[in-house]
Backbone as a ProteinNet text record, in pm:
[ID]
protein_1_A
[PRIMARY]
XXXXXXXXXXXXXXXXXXXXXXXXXXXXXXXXXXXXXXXXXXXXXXXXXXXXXXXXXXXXXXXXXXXXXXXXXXXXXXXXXXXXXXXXXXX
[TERTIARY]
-3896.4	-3949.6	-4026.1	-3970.3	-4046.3	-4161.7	-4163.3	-4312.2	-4422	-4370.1	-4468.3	-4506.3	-4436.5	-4428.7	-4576	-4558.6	-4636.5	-4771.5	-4764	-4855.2	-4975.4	-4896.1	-4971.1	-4981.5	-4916	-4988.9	-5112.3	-5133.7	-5193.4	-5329.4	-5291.4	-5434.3	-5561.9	-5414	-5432.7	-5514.2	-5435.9	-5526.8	-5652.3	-5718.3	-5816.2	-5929.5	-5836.4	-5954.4	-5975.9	-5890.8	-5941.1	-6032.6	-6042.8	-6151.9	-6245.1	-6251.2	-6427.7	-6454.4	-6395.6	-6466.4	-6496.6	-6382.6	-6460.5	-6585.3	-6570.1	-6698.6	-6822.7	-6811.5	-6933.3	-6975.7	-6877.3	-6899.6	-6961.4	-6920.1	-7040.3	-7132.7	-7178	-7259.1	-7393.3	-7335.6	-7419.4	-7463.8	-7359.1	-7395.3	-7509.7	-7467.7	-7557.9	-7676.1	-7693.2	-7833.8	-7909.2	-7858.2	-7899.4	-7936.4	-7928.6	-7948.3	-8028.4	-8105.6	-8255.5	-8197.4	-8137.8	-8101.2	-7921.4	-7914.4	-7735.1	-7722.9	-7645	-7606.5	-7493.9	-7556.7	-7468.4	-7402.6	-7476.5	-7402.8	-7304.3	-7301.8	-7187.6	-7089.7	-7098.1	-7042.3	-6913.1	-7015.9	-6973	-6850.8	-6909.4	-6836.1	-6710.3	-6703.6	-6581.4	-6496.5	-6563.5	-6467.5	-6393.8	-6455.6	-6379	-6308.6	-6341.2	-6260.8	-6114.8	-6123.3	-5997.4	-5915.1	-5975.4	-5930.8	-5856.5	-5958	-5863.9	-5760.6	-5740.9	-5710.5	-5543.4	-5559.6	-5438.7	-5369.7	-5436.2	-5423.8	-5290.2	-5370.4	-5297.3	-5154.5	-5192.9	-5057	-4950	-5015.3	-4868.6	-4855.8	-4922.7	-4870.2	-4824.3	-4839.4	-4733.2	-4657.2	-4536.8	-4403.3	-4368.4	-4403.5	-4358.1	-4504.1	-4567.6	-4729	-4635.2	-4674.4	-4630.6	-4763.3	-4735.8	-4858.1	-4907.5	-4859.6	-4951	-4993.6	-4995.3	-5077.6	-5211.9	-5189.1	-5273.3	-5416.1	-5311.7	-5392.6	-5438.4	-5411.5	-5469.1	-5588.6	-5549.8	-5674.8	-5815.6	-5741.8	-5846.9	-5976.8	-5867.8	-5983	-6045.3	-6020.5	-6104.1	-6199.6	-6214	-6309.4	-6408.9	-6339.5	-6461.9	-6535.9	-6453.4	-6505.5	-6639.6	-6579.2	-6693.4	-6818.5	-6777.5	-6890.5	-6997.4	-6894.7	-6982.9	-7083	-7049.6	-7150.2	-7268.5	-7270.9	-7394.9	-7456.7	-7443.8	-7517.4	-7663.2	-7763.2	-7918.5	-7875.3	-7806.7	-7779.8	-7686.3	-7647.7	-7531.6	-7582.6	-7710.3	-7768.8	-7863.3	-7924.4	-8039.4	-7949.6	-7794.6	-7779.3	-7718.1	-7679.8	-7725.7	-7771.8	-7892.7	-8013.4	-8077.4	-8101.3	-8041.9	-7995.9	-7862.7	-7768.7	-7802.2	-7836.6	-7878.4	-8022.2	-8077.7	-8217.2	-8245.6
16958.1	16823	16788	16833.5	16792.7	16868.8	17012.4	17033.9	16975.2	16954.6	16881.7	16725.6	16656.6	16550.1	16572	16667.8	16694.6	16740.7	16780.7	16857.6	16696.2	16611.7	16502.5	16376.4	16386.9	16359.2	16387.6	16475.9	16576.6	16524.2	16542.8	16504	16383	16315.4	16123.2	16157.7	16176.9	16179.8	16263.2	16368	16423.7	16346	16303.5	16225.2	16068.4	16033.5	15874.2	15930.9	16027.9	16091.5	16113.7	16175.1	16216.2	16096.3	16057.7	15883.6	15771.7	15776.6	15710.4	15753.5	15889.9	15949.7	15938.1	15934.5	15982.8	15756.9	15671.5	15527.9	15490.5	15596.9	15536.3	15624.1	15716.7	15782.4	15708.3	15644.6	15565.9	15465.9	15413.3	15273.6	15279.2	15390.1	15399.1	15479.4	15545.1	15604.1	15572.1	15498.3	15513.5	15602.8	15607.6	15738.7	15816.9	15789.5	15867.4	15977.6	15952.4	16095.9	16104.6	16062.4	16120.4	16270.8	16276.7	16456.5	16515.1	16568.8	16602	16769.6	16847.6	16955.2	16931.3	16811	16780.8	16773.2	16700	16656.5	16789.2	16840.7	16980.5	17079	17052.3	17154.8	17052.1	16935.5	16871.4	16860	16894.4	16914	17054.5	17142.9	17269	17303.2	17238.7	17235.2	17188.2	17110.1	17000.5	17098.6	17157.9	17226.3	17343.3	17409.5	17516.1	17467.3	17361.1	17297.6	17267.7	17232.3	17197.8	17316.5	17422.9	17550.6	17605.4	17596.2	17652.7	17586.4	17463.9	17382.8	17418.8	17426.3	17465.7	17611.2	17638.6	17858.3	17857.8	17820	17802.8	17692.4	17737	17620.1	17577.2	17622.5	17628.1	17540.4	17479.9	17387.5	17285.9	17163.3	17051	16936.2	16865.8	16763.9	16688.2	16640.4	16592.7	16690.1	16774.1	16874.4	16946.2	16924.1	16953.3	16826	16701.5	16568.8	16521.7	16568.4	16580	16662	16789.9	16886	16785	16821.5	16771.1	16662.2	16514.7	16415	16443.1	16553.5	16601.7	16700.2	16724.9	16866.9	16721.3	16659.3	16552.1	16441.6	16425.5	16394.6	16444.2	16651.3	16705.7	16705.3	16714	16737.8	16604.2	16498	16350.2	16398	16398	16395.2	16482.3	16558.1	16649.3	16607.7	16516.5	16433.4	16372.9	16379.5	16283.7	16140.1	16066.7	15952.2	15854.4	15975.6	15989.7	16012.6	16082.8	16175	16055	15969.2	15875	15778.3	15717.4	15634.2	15632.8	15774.2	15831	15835.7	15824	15865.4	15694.6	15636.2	15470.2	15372.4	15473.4	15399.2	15443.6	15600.3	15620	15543.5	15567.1	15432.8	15298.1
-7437.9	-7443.7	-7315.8	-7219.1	-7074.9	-7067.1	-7120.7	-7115.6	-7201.4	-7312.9	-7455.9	-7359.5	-7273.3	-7215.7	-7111.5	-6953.1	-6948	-6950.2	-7026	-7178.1	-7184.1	-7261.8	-7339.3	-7184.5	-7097.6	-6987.1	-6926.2	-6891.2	-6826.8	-6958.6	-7059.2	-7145.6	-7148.7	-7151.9	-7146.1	-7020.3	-6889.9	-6733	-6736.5	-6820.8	-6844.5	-6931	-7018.7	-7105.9	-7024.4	-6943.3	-6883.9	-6754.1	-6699.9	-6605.6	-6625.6	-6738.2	-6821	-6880.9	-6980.9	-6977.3	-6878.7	-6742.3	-6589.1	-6571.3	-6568.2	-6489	-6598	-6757.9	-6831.7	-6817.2	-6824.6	-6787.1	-6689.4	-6555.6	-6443.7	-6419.5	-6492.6	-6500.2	-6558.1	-6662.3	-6758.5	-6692.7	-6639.3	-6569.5	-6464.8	-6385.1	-6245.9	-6290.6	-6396.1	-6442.3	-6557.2	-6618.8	-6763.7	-6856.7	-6970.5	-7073.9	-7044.7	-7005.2	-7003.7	-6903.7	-6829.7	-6703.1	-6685.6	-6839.6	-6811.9	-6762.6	-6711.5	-6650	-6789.2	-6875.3	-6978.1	-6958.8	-6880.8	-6838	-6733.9	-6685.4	-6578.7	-6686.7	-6727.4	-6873.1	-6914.5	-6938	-7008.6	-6934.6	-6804.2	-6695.9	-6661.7	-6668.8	-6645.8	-6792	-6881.8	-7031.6	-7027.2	-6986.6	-6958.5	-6888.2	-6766.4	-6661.4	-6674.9	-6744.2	-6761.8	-6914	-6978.1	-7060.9	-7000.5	-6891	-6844.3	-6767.5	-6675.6	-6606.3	-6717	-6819	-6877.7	-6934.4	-6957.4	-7038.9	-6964.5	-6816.2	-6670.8	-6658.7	-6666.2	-6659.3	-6780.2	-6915.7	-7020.5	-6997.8	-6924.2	-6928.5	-6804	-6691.7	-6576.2	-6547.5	-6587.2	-6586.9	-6450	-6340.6	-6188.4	-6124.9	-6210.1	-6124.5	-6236.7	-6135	-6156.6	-6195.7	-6256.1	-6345.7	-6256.4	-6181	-6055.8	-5973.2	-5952.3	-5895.3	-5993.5	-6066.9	-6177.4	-6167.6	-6209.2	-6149.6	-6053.2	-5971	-5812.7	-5825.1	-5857.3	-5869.8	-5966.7	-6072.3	-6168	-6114.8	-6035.2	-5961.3	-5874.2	-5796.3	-5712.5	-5783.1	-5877	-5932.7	-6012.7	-6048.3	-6133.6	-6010.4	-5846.8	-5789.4	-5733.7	-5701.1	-5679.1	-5748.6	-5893.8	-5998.5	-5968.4	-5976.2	-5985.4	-5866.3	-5748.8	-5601.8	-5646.8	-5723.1	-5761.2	-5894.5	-5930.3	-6012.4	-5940.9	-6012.4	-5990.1	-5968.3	-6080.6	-6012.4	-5870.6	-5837.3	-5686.6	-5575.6	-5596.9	-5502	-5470	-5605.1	-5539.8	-5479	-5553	-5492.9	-5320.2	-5322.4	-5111.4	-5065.4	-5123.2	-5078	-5027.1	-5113.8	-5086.4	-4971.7	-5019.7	-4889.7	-4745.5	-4766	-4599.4	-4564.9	-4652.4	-4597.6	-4573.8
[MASK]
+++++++++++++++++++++++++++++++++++++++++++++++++++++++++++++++++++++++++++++++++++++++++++

């Protein structure tokens, strides 16, 4: 039960990350230049990312979740619309 628990954690926290990130993606760029291969690479990511977690019983779900916000943090910073809005701020 505690792994099926983790399991459907670990999901919920994957799917409310890719919808943060695909929400301000939208917001700060609009359609026309969504980053949809970011997209892509943070759907897999989070897939392998959970895969890892139900096949090793000894990694713990917040470590998993820790990882995960930082890999969708990285991804976000290399987005077109992140980059202009740095680009922005340093000017």
């Amino acid at each position: 039960m505690n792994k099926t628990l983790a399991t459907i954690l670990m999901v919920g926290f994957v799917i409310l990350m890719t919808a943060g990130f695909s929400f301000a993606e939208y917001a700060m760029g609009g359609g026309e230049s969504f980053p949809y291969f970011q997209l892509g690479c943070l759907i897999i990511g989070g897939l392998i990312m959970i895969s890892l977690k139900n096949k090793f019983q000894k990694i713990y779900a917040t470590e998993v979740a820790g990882a995960f916000a930082l890999y969708t943090l990285y991804i976000a910073l290399f987005t077109s619309p992140v980059m202009e809005a740095v680009k922005n701020w340093i000017n």
